[in-house]
LOTOR-794174 format. One record per residue (C-alpha): x, y, z; residue number from 1; residue in one letter. Coordinates in nm, 3 decimals. Each point is the difference from the previous one (the first is absolute). Example, Ala and Ser with C-alpha at 12.3 -4.5 7.8 and 13.67 -1.06 7.14 Angstrom:
    east   north      up resi resn
   1.230  -0.450   0.780    1    A
   0.137   0.344  -0.066    2    S
This chain:
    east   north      up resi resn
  -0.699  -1.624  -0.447    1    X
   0.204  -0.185   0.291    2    X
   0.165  -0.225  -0.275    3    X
   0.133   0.304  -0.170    4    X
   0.111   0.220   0.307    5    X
   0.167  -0.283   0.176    6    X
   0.198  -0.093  -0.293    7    X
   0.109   0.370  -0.004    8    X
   0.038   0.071   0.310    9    X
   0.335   0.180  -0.051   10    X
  -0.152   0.281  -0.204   11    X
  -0.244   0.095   0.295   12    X
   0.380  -0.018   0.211   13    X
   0.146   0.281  -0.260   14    X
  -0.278   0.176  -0.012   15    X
   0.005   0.032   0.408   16    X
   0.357   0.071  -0.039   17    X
  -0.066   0.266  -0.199   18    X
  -0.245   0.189   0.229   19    X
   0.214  -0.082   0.255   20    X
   0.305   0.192  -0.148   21    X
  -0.205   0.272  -0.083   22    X
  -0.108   0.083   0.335   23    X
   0.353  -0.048   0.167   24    X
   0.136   0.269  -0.260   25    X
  -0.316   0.210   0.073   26    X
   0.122   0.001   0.368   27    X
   0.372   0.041  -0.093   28    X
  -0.034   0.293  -0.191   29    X
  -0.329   0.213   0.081   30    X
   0.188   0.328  -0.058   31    X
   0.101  -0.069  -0.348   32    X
  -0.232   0.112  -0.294   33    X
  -0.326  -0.130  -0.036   34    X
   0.067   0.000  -0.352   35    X
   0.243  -0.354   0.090   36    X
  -0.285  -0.149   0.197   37    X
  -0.258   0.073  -0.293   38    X
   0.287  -0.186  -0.215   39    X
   0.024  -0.262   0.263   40    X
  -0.405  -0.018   0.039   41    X
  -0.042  -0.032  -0.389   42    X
   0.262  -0.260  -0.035   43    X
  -0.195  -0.216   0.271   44    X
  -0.265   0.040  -0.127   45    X
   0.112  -0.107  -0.387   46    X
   0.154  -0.319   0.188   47    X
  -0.310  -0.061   0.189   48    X
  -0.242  -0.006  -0.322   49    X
   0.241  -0.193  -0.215   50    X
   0.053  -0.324   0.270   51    X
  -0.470   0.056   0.018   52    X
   0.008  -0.011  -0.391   53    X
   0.252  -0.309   0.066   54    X
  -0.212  -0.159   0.213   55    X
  -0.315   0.072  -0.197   56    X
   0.160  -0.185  -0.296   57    X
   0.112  -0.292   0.168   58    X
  -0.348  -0.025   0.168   59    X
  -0.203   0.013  -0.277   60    X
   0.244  -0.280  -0.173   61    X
  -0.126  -0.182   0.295   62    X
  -0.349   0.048  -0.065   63    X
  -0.029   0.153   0.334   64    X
  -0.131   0.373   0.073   65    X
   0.205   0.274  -0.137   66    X
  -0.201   0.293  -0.008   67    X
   0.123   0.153   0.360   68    X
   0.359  -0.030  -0.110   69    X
  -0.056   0.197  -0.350   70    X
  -0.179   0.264   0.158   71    X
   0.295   0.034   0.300   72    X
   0.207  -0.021  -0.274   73    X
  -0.160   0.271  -0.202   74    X
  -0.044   0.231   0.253   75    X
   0.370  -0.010   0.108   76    X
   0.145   0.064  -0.367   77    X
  -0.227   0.267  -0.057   78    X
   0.098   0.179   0.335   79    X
   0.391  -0.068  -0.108   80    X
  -0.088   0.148  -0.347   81    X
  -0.163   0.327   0.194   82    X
   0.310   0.033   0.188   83    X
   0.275  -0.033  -0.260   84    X
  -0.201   0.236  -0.242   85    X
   0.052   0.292   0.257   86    X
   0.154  -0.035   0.316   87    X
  -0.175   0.358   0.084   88    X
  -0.338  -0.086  -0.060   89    X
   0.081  -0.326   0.222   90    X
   0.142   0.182   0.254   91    X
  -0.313   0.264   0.002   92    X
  -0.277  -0.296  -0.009   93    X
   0.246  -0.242   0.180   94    X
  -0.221  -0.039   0.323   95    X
  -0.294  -0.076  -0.225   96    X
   0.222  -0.216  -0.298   97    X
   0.097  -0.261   0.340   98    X
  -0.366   0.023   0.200   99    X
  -0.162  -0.100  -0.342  100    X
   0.251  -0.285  -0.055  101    X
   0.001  -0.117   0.364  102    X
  -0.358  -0.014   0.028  103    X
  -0.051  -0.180  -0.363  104    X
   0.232  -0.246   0.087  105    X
  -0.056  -0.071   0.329  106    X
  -0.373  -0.134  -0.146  107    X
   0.164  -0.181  -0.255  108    X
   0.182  -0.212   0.269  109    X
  -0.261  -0.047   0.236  110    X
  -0.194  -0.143  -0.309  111    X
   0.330  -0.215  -0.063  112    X
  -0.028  -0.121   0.353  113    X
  -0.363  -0.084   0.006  114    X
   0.051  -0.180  -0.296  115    X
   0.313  -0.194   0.181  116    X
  -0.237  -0.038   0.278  117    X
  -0.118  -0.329  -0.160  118    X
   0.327  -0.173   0.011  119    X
   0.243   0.163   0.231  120    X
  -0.095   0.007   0.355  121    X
   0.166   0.321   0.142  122    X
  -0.023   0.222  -0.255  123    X
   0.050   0.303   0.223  124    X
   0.284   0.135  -0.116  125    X
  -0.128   0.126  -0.384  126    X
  -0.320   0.141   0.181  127    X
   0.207   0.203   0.267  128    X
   0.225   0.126  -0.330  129    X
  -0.338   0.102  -0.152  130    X
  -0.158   0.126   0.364  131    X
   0.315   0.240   0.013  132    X
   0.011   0.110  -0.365  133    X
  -0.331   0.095   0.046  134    X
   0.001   0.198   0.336  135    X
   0.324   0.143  -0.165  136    X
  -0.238   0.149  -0.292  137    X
  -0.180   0.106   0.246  138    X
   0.167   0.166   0.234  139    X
   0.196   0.144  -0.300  140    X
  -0.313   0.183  -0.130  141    X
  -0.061   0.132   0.353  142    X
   0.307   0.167   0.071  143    X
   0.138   0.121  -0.346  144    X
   0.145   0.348   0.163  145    X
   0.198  -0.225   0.308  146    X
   0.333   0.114  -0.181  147    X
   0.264  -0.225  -0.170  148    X
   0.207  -0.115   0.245  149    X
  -0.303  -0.179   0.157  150    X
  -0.127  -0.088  -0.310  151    X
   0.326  -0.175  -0.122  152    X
   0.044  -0.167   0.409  153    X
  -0.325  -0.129  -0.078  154    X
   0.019  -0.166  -0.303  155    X
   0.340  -0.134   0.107  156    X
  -0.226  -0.137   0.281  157    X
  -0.250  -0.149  -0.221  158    X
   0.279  -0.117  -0.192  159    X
   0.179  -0.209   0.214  160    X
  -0.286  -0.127   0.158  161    X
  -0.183  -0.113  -0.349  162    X
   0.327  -0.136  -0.123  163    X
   0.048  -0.249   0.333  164    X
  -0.354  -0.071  -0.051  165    X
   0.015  -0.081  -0.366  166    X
   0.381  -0.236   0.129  167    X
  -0.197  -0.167   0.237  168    X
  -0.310  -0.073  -0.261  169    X
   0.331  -0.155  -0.221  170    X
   0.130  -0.195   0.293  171    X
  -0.355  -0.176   0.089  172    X
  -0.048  -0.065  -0.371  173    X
   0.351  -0.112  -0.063  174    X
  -0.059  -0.329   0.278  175    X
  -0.348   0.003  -0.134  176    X
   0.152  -0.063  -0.335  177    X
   0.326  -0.215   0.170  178    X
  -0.250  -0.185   0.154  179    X
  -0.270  -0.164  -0.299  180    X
   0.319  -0.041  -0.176  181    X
């Protein structure tokens, strides 16, 4: 599994890019619709699931585990799929669409990182992304009546934070990669 994430350690770098830019427009523009950021959370999502599916693909050419990437994968198209068939229904079942997401991922990469765990010292930084997806699912769940503009502060929150977790995950796998080159 290291082989195949350092050698693509730039798609973990878009993909924390991507959260990352999500979160700074869910700051920048909390009083706009929800309707944009249930656009903007089904978009992420879509580009999440595809670069998992990616990553599945190139593992399993690899011979190397796979399975946590489909699922990650699978679980992020199907939530973009939910969102673009109704924005409504997202926005009604929004809190619930993210906690279930969050919290499915977030196990998918601590499994990623326990598997890592037997090649990369310092694997921290995929099991703090899937600590905080999951206490994001969580809290999600807890408070579902908090009101939107917290809701969309916090998952800018968890957004930025994931996404400079997931850049620094690239960076330590890029030298990792740099380095048995």
């Amino acid at each position: 599994m290291i082989s195949v994430l350092a050698r693509n350690w730039w798609a973990l770098m878009i993909r924390g890019i991507a959260a990352v830019v999500f979160g700074v427009l869910a700051f920048i523009w909390p009083g706009a619709t929800i309707v944009a950021i249930g656009v903007l959370f089904g978009a992420y999502a879509f580009v999440d699931g595809v670069f998992a599916i990616v990553a599945a693909v190139r593992a399993a050419e690899a011979h190397e585990r796979w399975w946590p990437f489909v699922i990650e994968g699978i679980v992020g198209l199907l939530i973009a799929a939910i969102t673009f068939y109704d924005v409504a229904i997202t926005i009604f079942a929004l809190f619930f669409t993210i906690a279930a997401w969050a919290f499915l991922t977030g196990i998918m990469e601590i499994a990623a990182a326990i598997e890592l765990r037997k090649t990369l010292a310092n694997e921290g930084w995929l099991i703090l992304g899937g600590v905080l997806s999951i206490l994001f699912g969580i809290l999600m769940v807890w408070r579902p009546l908090a009101g939107a503009l917290a809701v969309i502060w916090i998952i800018g929150a968890y957004a930025v934070i994931f996404g400079f977790a997931m850049i620094g995950l690239s960076l330590r796998l890029r030298a990792h990669h740099e380095a048995t080159s």
